[in-house]
C-alpha positions as CSV (number, residue, x, y, z in Angstrom):
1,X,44.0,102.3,20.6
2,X,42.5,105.1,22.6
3,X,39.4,103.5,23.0
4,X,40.7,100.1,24.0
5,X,42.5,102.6,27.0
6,X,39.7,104.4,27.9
7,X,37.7,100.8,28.0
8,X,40.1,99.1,29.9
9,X,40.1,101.9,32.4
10,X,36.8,101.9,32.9
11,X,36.8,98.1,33.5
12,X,39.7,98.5,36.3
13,X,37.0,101.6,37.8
14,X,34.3,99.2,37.7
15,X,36.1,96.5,38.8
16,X,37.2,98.1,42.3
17,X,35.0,98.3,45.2
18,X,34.1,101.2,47.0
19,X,35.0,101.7,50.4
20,X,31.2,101.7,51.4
21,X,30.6,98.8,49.6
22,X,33.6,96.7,51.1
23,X,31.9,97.9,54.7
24,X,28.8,97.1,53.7
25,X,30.2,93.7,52.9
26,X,32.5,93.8,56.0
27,X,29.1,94.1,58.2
28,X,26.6,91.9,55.9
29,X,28.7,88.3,56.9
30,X,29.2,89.1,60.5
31,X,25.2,89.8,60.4
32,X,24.7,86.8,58.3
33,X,26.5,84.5,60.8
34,X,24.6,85.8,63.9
35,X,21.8,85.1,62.1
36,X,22.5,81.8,61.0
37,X,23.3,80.8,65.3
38,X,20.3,82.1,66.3
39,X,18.2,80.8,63.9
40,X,19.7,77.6,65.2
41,X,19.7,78.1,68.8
42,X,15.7,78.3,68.1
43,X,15.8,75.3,66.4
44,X,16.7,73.2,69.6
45,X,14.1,71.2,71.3
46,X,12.5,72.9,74.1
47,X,14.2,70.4,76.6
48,X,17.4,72.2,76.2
49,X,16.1,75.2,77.7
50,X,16.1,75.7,81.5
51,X,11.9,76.3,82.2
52,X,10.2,79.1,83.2
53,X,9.2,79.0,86.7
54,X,6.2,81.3,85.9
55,X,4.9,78.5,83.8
56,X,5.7,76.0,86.7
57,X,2.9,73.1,87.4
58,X,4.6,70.2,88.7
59,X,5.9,69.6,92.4
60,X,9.4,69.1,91.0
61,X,9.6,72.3,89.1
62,X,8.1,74.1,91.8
63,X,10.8,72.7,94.0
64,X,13.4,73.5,91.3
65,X,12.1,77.1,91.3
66,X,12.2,77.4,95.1
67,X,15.8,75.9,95.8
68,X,18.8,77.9,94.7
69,X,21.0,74.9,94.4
70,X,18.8,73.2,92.4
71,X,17.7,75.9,90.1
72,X,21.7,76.4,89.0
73,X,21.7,72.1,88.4
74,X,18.9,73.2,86.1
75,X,20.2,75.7,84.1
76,X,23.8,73.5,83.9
77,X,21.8,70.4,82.7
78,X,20.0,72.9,80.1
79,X,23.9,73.8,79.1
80,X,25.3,70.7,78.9
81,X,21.7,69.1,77.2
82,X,22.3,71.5,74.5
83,X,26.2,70.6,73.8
84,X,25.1,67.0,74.0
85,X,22.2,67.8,71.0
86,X,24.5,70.0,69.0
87,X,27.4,67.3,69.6
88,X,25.2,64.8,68.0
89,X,26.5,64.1,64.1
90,X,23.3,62.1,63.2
91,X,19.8,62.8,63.5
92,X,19.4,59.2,65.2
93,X,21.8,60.2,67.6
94,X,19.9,63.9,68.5
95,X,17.0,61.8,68.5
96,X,18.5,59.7,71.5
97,X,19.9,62.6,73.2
98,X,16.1,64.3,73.3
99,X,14.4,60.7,74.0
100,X,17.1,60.3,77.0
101,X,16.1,63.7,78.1
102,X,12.5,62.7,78.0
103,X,12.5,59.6,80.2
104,X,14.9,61.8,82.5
105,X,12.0,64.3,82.9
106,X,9.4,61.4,84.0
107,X,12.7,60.5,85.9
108,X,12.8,63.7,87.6
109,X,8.8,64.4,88.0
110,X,8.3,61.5,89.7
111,X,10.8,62.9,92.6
112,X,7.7,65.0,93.6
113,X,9.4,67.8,96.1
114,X,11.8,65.6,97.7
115,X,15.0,67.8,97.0
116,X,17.7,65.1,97.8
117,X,15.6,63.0,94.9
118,X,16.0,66.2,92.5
119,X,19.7,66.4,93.1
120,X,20.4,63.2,92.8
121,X,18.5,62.9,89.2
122,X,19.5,66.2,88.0
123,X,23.4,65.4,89.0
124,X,23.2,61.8,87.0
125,X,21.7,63.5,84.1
126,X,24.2,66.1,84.0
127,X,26.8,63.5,84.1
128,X,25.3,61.3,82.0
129,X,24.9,64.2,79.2
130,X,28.9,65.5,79.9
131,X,29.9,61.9,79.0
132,X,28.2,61.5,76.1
133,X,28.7,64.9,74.4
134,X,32.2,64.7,75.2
């Protein structure tokens, strides 16, 4: 009977995490889900992020760099571009959001510098994006 105690103890002690391990555990899943969103914020087409005006080459993206009101419609279409994919429940359906966003893009290059052009396209896409990925 002693022996069934002394095993039955030992089970309970085994049985109970330590403090460090239930922190270790505590800061593993938090870790574990930041992870996870950033592996998937990487995972998004390149269209969803605003571009880099040091890699500008096109009139409209050098106008987009060189107008404050339409750098900010850039980095809100990149925003709501990004809810709209993530929105999306099919992979037919994120496949039309980035094809939309494609023609958009030929949409908006072929504005040249014309800035009333640009904010015109960039405020119909944004629209057009809020609408879809509401």
């Amino acid at each position: 009977m002693a022996n069934l105690t002394m095993t039955e103890n030992s089970l309970a002690e085994n049985n109970t995490a330590s403090p460090a391990a239930l922190l270790g555990q505590a800061i593993l899943l938090p870790a574990a889900i930041c992870v996870a969103g950033v592996a998937l914020f990487w995972s998004l087409p390149a269209q969803a992020q605003s571009f880099s005006c040091a890699d500008a080459d096109k009139p409209a993206e050098f106008a987009v760099c060189n107008n404050e009101n339409l750098l900010a419609l850039d980095e809100k279409l990149g925003t709501v571009f990004t809810t709209a994919y993530v929105k999306a429940a099919t992979a037919p359906q994120r496949q039309s959001v980035t094809r939309e966003q494609s023609e958009w893009l030929k949409a908006r290059n072929a504005c040249g510098a014309d800035f009333t052009c640009l904010d015109l396209r960039y405020r119909e896409q944004i629209n057009r994006l809020a609408q879809s990925g509401a």
